[in-house]
C-alpha atoms as an extended CHARMM CRD file, in Angstrom:
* protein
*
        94  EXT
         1         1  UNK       CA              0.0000000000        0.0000000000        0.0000000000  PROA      1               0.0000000000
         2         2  UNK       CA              2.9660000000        2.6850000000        0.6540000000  PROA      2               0.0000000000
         3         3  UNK       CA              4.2820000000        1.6650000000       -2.7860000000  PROA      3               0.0000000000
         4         4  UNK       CA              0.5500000000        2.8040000000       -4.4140000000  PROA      4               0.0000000000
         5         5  UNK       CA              0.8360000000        6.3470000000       -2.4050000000  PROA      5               0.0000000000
         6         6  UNK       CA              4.5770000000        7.1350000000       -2.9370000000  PROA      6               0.0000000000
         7         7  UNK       CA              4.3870000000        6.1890000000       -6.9100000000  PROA      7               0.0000000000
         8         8  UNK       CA              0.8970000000        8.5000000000       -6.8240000000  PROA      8               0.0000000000
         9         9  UNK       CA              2.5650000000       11.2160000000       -4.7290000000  PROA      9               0.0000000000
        10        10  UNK       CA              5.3970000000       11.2870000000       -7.6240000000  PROA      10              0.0000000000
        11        11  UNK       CA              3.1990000000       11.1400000000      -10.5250000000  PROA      11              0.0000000000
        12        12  UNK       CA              1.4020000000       14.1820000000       -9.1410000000  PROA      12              0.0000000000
        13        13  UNK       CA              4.4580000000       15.5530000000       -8.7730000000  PROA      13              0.0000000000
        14        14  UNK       CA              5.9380000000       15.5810000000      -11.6840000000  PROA      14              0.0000000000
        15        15  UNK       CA              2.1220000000       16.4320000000      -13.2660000000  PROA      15              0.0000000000
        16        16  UNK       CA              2.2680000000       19.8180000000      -11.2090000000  PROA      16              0.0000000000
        17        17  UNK       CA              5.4960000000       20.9090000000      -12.7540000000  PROA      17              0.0000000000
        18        18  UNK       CA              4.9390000000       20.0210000000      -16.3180000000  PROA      18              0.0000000000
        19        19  UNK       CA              3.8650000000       23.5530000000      -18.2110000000  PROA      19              0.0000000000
        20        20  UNK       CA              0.1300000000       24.1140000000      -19.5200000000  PROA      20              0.0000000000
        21        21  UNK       CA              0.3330000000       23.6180000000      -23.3840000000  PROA      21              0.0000000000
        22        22  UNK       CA             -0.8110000000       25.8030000000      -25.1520000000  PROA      22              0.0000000000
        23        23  UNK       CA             -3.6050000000       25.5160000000      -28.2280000000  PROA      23              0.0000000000
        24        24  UNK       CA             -2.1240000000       26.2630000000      -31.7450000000  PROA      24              0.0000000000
        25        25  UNK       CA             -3.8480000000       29.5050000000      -31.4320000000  PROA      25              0.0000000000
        26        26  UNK       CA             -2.2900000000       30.8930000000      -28.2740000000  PROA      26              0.0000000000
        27        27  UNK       CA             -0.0900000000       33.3020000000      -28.7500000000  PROA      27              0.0000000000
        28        28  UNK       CA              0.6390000000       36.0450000000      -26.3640000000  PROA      28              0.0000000000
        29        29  UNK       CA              2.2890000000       39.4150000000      -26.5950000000  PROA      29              0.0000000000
        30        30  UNK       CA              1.7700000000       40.6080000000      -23.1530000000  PROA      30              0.0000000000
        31        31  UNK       CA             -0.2490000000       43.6890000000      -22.0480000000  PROA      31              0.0000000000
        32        32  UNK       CA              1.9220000000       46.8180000000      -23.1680000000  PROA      32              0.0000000000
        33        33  UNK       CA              1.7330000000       50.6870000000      -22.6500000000  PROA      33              0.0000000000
        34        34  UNK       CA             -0.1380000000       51.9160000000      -25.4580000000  PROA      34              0.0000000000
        35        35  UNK       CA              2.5140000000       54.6640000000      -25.8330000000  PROA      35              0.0000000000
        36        36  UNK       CA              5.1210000000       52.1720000000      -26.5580000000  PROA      36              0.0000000000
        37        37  UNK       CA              3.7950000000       50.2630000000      -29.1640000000  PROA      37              0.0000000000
        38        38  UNK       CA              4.4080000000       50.7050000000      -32.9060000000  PROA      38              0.0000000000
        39        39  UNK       CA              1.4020000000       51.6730000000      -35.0650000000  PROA      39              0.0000000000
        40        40  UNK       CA             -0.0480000000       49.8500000000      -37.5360000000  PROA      40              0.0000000000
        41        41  UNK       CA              2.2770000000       51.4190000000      -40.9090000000  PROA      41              0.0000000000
        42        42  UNK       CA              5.6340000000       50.6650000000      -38.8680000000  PROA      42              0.0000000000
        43        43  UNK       CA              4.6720000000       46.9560000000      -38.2000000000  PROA      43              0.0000000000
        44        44  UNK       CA              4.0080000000       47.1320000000      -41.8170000000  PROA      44              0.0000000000
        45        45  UNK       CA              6.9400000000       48.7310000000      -42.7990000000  PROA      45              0.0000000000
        46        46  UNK       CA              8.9290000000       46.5590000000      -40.4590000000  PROA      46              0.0000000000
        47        47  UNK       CA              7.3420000000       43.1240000000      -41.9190000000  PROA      47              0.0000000000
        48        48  UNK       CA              8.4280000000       44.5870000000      -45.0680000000  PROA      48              0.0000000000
        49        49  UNK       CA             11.7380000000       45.0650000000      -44.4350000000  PROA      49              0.0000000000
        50        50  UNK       CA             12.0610000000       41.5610000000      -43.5400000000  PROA      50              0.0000000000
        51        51  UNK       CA             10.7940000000       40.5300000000      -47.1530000000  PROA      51              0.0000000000
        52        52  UNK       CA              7.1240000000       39.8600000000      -46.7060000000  PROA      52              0.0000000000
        53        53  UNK       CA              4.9220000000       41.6070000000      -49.1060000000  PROA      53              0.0000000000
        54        54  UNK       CA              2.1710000000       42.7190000000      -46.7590000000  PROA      54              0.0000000000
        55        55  UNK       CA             -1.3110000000       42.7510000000      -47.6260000000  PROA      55              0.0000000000
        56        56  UNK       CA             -3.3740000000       43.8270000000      -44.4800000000  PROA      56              0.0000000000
        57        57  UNK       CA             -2.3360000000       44.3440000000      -40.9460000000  PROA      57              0.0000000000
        58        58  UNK       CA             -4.9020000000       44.3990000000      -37.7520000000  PROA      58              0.0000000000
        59        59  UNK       CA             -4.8060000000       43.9790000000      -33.9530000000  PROA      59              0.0000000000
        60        60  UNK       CA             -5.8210000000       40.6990000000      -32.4590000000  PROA      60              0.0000000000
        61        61  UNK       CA             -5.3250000000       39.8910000000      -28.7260000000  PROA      61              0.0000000000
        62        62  UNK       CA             -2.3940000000       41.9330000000      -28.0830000000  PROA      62              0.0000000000
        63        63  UNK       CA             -0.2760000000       41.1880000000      -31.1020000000  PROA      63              0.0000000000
        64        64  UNK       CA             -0.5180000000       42.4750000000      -34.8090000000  PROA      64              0.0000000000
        65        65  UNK       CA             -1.6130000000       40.0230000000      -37.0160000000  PROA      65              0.0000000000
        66        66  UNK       CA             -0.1660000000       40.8720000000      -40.5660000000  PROA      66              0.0000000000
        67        67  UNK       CA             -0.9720000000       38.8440000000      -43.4700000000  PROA      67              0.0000000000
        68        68  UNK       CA              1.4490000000       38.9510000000      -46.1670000000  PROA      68              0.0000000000
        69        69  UNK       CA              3.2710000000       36.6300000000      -48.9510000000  PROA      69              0.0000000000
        70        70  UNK       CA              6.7320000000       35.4380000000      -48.7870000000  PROA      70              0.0000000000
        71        71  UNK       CA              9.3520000000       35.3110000000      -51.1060000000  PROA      71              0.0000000000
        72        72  UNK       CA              8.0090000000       31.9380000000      -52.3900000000  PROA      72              0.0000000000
        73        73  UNK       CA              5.0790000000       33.3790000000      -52.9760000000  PROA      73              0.0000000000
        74        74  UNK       CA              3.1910000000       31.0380000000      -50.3230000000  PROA      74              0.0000000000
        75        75  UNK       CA              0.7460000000       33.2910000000      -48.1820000000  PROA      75              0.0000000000
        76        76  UNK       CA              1.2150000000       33.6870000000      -43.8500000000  PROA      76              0.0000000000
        77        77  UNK       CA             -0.4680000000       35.1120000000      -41.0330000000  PROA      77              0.0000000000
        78        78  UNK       CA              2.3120000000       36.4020000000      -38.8780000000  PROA      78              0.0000000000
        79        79  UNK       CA              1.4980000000       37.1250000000      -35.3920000000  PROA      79              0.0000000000
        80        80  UNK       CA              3.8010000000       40.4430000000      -34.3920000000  PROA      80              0.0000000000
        81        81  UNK       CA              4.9380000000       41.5970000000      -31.0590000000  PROA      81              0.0000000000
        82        82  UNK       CA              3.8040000000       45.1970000000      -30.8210000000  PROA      82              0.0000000000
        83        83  UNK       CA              6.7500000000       46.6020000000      -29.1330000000  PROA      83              0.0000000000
        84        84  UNK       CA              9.4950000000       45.0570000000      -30.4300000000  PROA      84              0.0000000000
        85        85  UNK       CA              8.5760000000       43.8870000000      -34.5780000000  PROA      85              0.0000000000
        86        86  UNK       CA              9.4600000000       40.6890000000      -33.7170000000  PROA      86              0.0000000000
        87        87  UNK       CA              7.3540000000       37.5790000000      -35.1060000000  PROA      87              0.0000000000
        88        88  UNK       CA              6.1700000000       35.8400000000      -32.6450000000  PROA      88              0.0000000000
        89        89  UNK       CA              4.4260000000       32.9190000000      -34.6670000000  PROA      89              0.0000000000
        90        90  UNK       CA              4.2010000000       32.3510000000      -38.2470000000  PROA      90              0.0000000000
        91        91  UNK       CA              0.9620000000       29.9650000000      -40.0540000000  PROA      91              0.0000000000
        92        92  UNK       CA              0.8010000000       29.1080000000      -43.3870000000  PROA      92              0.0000000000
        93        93  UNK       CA             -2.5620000000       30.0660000000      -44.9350000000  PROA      93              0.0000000000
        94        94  UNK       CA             -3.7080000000       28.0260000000      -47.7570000000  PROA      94              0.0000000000
């Protein structure tokens, strides 16, 4: 019977400490000061600059969300850190 508790005590264990995942969906860019962020024609221009040819850019949950084309000519949604420019998670749209 202590065997049954101490390998139930470890499996919750090791439960409690493994991170949440996440849906595909879930992407976060944090709650930032308005003031700080960069408006819609620098994400743009930013995206651009990376070589995506952008063809609409809107907020969604805290991120930018620009869709664009790549080099390849294959169409994205980019999910885009506010603040920084940075992508923060790149889909393939068919």
């Amino acid at each position: 019977m202590r065997n049954i508790i101490t390998i139930t005590a470890a499996g919750l264990l090791v439960a409690a400490t493994l991170p949440a995942l996440a849906s595909d969906d879930d992407v976060s860019c944090g709650q930032q000061n308005g003031a700080q962020q960069m408006s819609v024609q620098d994400i743009a221009g930013k995206v651009k600059g990376m070589g995506y040819d952008v063809r609409s850019v809107k907020r969604e949950n805290g991120c930018y969300e620009v869709y664009a084309v790549d080099k390849s000519g294959a169409r994205l949604e980019l999910k885009v850190d506010p603040v920084t420019g940075r992508i923060v998670k790149r889909k393939h749209k068919s």
